[in-house]
Residue, then its C-alpha position, 0 to 999 in steps of 0.5 A: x453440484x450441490x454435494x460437492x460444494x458441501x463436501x468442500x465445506x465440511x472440508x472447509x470447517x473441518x481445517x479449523x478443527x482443533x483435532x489435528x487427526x481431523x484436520x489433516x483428514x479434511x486436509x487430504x480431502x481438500x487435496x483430493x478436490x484439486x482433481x477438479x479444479x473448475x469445481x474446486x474454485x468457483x465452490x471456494x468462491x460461493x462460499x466466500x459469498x455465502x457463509x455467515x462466519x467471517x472466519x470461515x469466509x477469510x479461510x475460502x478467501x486464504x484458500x482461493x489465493x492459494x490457488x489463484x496466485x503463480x506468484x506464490x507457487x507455480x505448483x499449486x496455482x490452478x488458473x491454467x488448468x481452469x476452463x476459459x468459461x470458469x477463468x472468466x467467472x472467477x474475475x465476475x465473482x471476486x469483484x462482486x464479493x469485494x463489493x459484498x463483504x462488509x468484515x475488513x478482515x475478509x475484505x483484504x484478504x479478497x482484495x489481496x487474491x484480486x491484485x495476486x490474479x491480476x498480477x497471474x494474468x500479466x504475466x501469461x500478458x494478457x489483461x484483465x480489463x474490467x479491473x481498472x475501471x471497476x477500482x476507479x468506480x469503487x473507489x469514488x462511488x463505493x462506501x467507506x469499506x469499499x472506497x479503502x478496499x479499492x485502494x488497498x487493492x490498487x496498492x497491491x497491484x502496484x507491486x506487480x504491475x507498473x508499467x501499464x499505469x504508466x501509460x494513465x498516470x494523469x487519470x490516476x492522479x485526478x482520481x487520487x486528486x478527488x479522494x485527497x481533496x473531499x474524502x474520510x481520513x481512513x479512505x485518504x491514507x489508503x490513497x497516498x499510500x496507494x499513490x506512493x508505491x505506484x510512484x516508488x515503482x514508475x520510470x521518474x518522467x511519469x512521476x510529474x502527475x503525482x508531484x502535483x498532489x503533494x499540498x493535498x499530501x500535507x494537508x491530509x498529513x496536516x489533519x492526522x496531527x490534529x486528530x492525534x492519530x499516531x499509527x495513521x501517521x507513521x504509516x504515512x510517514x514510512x510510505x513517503x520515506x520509501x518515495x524519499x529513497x526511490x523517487x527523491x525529486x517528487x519532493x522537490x517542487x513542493x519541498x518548502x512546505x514538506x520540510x516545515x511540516x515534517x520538522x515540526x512533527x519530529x519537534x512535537x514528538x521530541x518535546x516529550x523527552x528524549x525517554x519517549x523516543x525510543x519507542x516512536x517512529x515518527x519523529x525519526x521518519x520525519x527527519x529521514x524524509x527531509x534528509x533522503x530527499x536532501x541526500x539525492x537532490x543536494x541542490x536544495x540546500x544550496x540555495x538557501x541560506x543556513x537559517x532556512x534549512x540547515x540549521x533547523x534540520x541540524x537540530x532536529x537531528x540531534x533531537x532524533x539521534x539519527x545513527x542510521x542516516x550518518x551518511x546524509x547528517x556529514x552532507x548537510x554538514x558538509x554543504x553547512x561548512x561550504x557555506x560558512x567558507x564562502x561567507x568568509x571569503 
């Protein structure tokens, strides 16, 4: 065992070589080891746990997704030809080395291979069933790294399975509750943009659960403004846009509060002139919020009066120069002119 675990390791090494005749030499030897695929893997994984180069532990991690992953290529996953005993051991390894590695850059790649299994798994319908409850516990027990490592990994799976979150929706959203309410601002990001796509994904009467956090979205969103942390926002602000377009009514019962906020982000950010706009996102995300969510549920608008929506959402657009909304801009102009009409008459 001990020779072929380190001949995987010069093979290993020898990829990042910048001699190319080197490399493709390494390259063919790490093809060779394919043959024994039991071998092969639970190697990659011991020297994701082992090697004290980061580089060289986010290549094991790069590797093992390589072959652990069908979704990628059916041709080079290797789960199917690996012994039920080895199958097993592979799941007990990738949440341990989650849990032990401490550089980010390695940490995402494991947490992506983790999410990338487990969506392999669902499709041969089975369950990996150690999975949700280790995420949950690490996501409230675990550090800093770990608790946003276990939401990273949450958000990726999401995008391979749905339906079996579906059926734990409430649970979910008490633990995305608790993370929203009392954690660091990193960890809570992670956490709505986990929470996000999960809920761009679910059938909409699984949505409720989730509607129910969106105070404790604006308060988080809240916070990124006073701390001034401009690429936290837009990524919060482009998750919630994704929800706008999918899931529009998840806005509804708490749109009051997310419609001032976001237009008072995209009049902060326009104060700086309109030769500033160009290169920022975020007022223009803020106003396509409020106007997806206004496009699909127009009945918001028409209980208000003009002043409370229309006439500031008419003027944040002409701040934004929104082109890319034009079908939404002639709605609220065209339910502004009902309501002038009516007035008349």
């Amino acid at each position: 065992m001990e020779s072929s675990l380190s001949a995987l390791q010069d093979a290993l090494l020898g990829i990042l070589s910048n001699d190319n005749a080197h490399r493709r030499l390494c390259e063919e030897r790490l093809e060779l080891l394919r043959k024994q695929p039991d071998a092969l893997v639970l190697g990659l994984l011991k020297l994701l746990q082992t090697l004290p180069n980061a580089d060289h532990r986010k290549l094991s991690a790069t590797l093992l997704k390589r072959y652990l992953a069908v979704m990628l290529s059916v041709e080079n996953c290797l789960w199917e030809s690996l012994s039920k005993e080895t199958q097993e051991s592979v799941k007990e390894q990738l949440l341990k080395a989650l849990v032990s590695e401490g550089e980010v850059k390695v940490a995402r790649i494991v947490s992506l291979v983790i999410s990338e299994l487990a969506g392999t798994i669902n499709n041969e319908d089975k369950v990996w069933n150690e999975l949700d409850p280790f995420l949950y516990k690490l996501a409230t027990e675990g550090t800093e790294l770990q608790r946003t490592m276990a939401y990273l990994t949450m958000n990726y799976i999401f995008s391979y399975i749905q339906k079996r979150y579906e059926d734990h929706a409430a649970e979910l959203a008490r633990l995305f509750a608790v993370t929203l309410s009392k954690d660091t601002l990193a960890v809570k990001t992670e956490c709505i943009d986990a929470m996000c796509h999960l809920v761009m994904y679910i059938v909409h009467s699984c949505v409720a659960p989730f509607a129910e956090l969106l105070p404790l979205v604006i308060g988080v969103i809240q916070e990124i403004v006073k701390a001034g942390d401009e690429d936290k926002l837009k990524g919060v602000l482009e998750s919630l846009n994704s929800v706008a377009e999918d899931q529009a009514k998840y806005f509804v019962k708490g749109f009051d509060s997310i419609f001032q906020i976001l237009l008072e982000i995209a009049a902060k950010a326009c104060e700086a002139g309109p030769d500033n706009l160009e290169d920022n996102k975020i007022p223009q995300l803020a106003v396509e919020i409020v106007l997806s969510v206004i496009e699909r549920v127009p009945k918001l608008l028409k209980k208000k009066s003009p002043e409370t929506y229309l006439l500031p959402l008419l003027k944040a657009v002409s701040y934004t120069h929104l082109r890319a909304h034009e079908t939404s801009l002639h709605l609220v102009c065209r339910l502004l002119l009902e309501k002038k009409k009516k007035k008349k008459k």
